[in-house]
MDAnalysis code that builds the backbone (N, CA, C; Angstrom):
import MDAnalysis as mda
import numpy as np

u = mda.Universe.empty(258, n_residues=86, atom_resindex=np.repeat(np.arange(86), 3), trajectory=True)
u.add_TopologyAttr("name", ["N", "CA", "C"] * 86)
u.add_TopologyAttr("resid", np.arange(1, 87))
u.add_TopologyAttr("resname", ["UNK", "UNK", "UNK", "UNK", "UNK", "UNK", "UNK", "UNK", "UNK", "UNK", "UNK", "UNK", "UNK", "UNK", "UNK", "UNK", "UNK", "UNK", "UNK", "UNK", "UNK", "UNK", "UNK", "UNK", "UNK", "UNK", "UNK", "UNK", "UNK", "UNK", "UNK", "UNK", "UNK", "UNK", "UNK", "UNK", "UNK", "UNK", "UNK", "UNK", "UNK", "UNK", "UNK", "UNK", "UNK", "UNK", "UNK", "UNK", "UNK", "UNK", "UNK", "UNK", "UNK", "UNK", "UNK", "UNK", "UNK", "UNK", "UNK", "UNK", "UNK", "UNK", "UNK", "UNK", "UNK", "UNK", "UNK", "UNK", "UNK", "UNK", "UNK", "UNK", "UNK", "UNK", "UNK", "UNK", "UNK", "UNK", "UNK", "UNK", "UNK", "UNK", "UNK", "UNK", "UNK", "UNK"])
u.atoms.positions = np.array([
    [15.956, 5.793, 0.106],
    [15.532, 4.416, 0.023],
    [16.556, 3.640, -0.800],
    [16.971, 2.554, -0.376],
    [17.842, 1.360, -1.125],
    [16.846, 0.897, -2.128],
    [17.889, 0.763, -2.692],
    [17.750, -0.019, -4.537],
    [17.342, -1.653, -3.956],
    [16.445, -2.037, -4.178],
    [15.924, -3.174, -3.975],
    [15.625, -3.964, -5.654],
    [16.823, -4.242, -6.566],
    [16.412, -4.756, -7.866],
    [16.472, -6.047, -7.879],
    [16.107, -7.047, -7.272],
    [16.365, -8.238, -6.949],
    [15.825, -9.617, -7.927],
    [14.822, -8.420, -9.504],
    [14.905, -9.365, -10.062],
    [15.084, -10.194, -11.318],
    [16.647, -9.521, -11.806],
    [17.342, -10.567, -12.527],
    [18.325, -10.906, -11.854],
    [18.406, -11.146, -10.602],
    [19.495, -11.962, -9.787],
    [19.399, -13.105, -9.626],
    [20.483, -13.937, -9.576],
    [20.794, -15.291, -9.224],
    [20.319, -15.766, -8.030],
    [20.459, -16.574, -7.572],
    [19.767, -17.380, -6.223],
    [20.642, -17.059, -5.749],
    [22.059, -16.933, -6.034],
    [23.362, -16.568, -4.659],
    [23.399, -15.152, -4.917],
    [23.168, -14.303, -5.227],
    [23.115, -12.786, -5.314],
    [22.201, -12.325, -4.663],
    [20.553, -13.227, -4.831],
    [19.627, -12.676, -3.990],
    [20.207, -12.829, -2.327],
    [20.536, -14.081, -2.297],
    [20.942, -14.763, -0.891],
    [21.931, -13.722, -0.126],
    [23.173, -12.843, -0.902],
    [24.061, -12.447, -0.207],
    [23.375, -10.964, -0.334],
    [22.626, -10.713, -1.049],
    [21.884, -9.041, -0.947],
    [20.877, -8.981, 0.423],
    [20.111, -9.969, 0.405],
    [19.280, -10.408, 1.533],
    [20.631, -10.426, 3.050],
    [20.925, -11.185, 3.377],
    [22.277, -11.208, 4.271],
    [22.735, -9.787, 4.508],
    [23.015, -8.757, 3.084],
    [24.026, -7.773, 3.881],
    [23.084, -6.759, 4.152],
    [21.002, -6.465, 4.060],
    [20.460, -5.858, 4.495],
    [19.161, -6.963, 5.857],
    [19.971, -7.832, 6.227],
    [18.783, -8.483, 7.010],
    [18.469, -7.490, 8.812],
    [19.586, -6.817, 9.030],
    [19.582, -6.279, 10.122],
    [18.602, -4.832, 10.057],
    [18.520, -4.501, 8.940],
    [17.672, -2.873, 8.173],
    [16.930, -2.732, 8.838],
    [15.810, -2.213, 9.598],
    [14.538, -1.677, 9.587],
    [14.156, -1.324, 8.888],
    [12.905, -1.830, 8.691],
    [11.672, -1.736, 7.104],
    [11.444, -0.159, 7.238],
    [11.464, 0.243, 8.251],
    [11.207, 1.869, 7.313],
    [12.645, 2.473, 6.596],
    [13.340, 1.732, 6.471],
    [13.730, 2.088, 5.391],
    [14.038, 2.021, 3.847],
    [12.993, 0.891, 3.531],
    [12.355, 0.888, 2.458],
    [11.160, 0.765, 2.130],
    [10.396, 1.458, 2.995],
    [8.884, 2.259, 2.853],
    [9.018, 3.685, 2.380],
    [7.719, 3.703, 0.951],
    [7.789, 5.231, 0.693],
    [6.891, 5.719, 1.562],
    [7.004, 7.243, 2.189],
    [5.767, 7.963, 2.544],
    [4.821, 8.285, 1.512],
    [4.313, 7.845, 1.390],
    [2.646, 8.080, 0.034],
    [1.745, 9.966, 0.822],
    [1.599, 9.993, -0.398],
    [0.808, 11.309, -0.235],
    [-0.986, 11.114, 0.542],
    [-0.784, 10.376, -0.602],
    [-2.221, 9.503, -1.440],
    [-3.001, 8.731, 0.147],
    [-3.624, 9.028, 1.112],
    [-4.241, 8.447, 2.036],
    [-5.757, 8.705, 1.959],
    [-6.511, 7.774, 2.501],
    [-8.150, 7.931, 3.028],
    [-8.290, 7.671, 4.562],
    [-8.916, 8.074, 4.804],
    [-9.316, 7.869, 6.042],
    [-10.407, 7.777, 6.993],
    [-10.962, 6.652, 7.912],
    [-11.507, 5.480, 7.669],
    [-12.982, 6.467, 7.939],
    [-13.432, 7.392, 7.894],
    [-14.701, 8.243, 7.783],
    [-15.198, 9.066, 6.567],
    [-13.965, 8.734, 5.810],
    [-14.043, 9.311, 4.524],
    [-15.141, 9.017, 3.733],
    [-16.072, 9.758, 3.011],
    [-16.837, 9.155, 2.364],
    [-16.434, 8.065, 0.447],
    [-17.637, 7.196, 0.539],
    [-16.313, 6.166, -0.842],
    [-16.339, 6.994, -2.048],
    [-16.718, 8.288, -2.225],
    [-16.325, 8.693, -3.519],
    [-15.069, 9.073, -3.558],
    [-14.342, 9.588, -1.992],
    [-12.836, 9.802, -2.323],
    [-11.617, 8.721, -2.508],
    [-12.635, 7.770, -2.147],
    [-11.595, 6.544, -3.175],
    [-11.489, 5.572, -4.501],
    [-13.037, 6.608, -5.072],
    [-12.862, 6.488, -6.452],
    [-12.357, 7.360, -7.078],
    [-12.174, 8.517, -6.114],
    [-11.666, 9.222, -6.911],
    [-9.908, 9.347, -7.343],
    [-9.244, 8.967, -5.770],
    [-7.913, 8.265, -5.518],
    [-7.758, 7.437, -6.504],
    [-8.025, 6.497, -6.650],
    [-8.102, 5.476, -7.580],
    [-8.613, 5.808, -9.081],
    [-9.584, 6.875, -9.450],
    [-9.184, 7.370, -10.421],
    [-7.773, 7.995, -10.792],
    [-7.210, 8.513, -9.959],
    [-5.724, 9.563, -10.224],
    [-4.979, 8.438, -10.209],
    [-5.105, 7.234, -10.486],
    [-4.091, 6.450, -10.353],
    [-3.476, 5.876, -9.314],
    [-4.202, 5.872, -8.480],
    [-3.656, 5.059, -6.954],
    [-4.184, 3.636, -7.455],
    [-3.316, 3.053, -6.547],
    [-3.766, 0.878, -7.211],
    [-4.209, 0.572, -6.092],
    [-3.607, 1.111, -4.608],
    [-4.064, 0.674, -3.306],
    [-3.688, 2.351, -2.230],
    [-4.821, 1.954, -1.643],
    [-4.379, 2.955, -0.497],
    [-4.961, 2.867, 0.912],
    [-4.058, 3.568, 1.564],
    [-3.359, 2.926, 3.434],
    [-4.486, 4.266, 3.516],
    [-5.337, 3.477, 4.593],
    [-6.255, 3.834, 5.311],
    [-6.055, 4.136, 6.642],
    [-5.496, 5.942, 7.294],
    [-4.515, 6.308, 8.286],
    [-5.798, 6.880, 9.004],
    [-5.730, 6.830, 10.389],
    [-6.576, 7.140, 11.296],
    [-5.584, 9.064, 11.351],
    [-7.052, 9.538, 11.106],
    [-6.764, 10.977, 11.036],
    [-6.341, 11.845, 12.371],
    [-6.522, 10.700, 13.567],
    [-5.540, 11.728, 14.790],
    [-4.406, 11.175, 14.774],
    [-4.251, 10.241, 14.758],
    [-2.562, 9.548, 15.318],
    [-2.184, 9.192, 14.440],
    [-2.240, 9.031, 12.958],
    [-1.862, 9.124, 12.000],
    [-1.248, 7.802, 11.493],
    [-1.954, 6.508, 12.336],
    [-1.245, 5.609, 12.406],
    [-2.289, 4.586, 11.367],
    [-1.274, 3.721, 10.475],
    [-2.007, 2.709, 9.617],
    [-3.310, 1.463, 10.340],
    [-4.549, 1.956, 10.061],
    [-5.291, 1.060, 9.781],
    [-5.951, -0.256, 9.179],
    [-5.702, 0.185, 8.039],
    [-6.056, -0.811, 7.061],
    [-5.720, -0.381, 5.451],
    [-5.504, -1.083, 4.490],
    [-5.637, -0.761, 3.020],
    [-6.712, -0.927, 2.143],
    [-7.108, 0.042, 1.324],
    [-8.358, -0.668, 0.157],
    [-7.698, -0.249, -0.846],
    [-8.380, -1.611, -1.885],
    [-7.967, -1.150, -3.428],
    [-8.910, -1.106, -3.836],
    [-8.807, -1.232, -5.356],
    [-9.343, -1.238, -6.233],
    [-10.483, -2.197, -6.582],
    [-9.965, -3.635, -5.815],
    [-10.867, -4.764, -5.900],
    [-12.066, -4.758, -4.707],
    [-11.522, -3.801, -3.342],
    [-12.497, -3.929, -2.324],
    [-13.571, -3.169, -2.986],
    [-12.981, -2.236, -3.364],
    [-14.187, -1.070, -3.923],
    [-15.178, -1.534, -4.772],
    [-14.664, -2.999, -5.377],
    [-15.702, -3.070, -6.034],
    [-16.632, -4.476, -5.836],
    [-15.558, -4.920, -4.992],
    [-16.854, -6.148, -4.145],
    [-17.684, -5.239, -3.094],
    [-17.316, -4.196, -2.602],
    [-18.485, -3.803, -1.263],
    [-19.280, -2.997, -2.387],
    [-19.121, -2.583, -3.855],
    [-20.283, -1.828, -4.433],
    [-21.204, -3.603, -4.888],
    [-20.599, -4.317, -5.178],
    [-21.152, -5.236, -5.852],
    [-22.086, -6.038, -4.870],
    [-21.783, -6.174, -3.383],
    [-22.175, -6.342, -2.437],
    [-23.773, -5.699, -2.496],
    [-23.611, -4.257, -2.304],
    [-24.342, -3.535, -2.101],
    [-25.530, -3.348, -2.935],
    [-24.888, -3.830, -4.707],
    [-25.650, -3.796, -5.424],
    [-27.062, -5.236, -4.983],
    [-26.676, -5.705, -4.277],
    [-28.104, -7.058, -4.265],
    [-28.666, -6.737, -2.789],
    [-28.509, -5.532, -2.503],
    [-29.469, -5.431, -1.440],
    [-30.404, -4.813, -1.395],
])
């Protein structure tokens, strides 16, 4: 993965760093994360994720392995808070 430090740069440093990677494909500055749920999972394994220190996590459909959706930290706690007034 490229060094993406872009921020104590100048406005013309960002401009010509931007320029000499605009052609890139984004997977190549995507990490592969360990850290997934998946979307049948029950929600204690994403308190528990989120206990170990996850901030957000990519919600991968367990056959095709392909991105769904993300939850953090904040969904988790509007759908408990949700839940709590019903």
């Amino acid at each position: 993965m490229q060094d993406l430090s872009f921020v104590s740069d100048t406005l013309d440093d960002l401009r010509a760093k931007m320029r000499a990677i605009e052609g890139d494909p984004v997977r190549g500055y995507v990490e592969k994360v360990d850290d997934v749920i998946h979307p049948d999972d029950p929600p204690v394994e994403i308190v528990l994720q989120l206990h170990r220190g996850a901030n957000n996590l990519p919600v991968v459909d367990r056959d095709s392995g392909r991105l769904v959706g993300m939850v953090s930290s904040r969904d988790l706690l509007a759908a408990l808070h949700a839940g709590a007034g019903k």
